[in-house]
Every structure is written in structure tokens, then in C-alpha cells.
N, C-alpha and C positions, 0 to 999 in steps of 0.2 A: 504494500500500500504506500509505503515511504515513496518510492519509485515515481508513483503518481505526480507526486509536488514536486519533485528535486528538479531541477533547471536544467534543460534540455531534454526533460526525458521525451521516450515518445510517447505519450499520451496515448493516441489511438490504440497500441498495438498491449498499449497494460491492461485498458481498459478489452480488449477484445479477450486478451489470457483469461482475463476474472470473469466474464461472459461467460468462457469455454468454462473455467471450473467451478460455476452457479450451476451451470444447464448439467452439465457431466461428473459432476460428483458432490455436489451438496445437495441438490436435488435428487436424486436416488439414494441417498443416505437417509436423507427427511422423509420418502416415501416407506423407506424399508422401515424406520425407528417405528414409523406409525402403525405397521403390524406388530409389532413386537406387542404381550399383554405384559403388563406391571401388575393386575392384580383384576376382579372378575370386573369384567367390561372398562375397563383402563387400560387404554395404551401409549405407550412410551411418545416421545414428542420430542421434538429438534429443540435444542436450545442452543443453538449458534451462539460461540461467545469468544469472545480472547484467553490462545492459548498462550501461556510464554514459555518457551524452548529453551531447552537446556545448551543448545550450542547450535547448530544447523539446522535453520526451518526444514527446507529441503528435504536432508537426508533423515529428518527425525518423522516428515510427515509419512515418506514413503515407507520408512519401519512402520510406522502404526499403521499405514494401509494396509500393509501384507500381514500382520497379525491379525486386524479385524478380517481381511478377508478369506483368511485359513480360520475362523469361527464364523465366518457367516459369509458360505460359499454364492450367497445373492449376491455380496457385494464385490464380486472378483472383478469385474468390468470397471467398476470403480479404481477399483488397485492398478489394474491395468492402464484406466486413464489419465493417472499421475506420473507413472512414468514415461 
């Protein structure tokens, strides 16, 4: 998101990245949480929020994809689509 404001960035081409990863993998995340049940006729729900990173956004997101997507073989397309 930094990227966005910094001087000279290219604007269109961050803002097009963050399109691609709303449409292809937040969005199928938030679909899949919402089958998930929490308890009888309760189900699970997106709560999009600020993660902060022990050291590399990058390599730390794609380790959490690949673990969520080795437990929740719906979400492998998603793991896929980050790398």
C-alpha cells in the first residue's frame, strides 16, 4: 500500500495488482470462511484487518497460503494465485 503514495510510483499498475488480489484471493477466502459453521446456524465471516509481519510480507504470506491451503484443499487456487 506504501507503494501507492511514494513519488513516482506507478499508480495504475498497484492499483491493478490489488484488483487482481480482491477479485482472486480475498474474495474466495471471504466466500469459503462463510461456509465454514462456528457453532449451530453460525458461520464464520471475513474480518479483513492489519496483519504485521515478522520480516517479509511476501514470503511470510505465501507460507500461510500453503499451510491454509494443505487444510483447506478449497483454497488451493488461492495459494496458487499468490504465487
Amino acid at each position: 500500500m506504501e507503494g501507492l503514495f511514494a513519488p513516482g510510483a506507478n499508480q495504475g499498475a498497484l492499483v491493478g495488482r490489488l484488483y487482481g488480489l480482491m477479485t482472486r484471493a480475498m474474495a474466495p477466502v471471504a466466500r469459503y470462511l462463510t461456509t465454514l459453521p462456528i457453532s449451530d446456524g453460525v458461520h464464520a465471516g471475513a474480518s479483513f484487518q492489519r496483519y504485521d509481519f515478522d520480516g517479509d510480507a511476501e514470503s511470510e504470506t505465501l507460507e500461510l497460503a500453503e499451510a491454509v491451503a494443505k487444510a483447506h484443499h478449497e483454497l488451493e487456487d488461492v495459494a496458487t494465485t499468490l504465487t
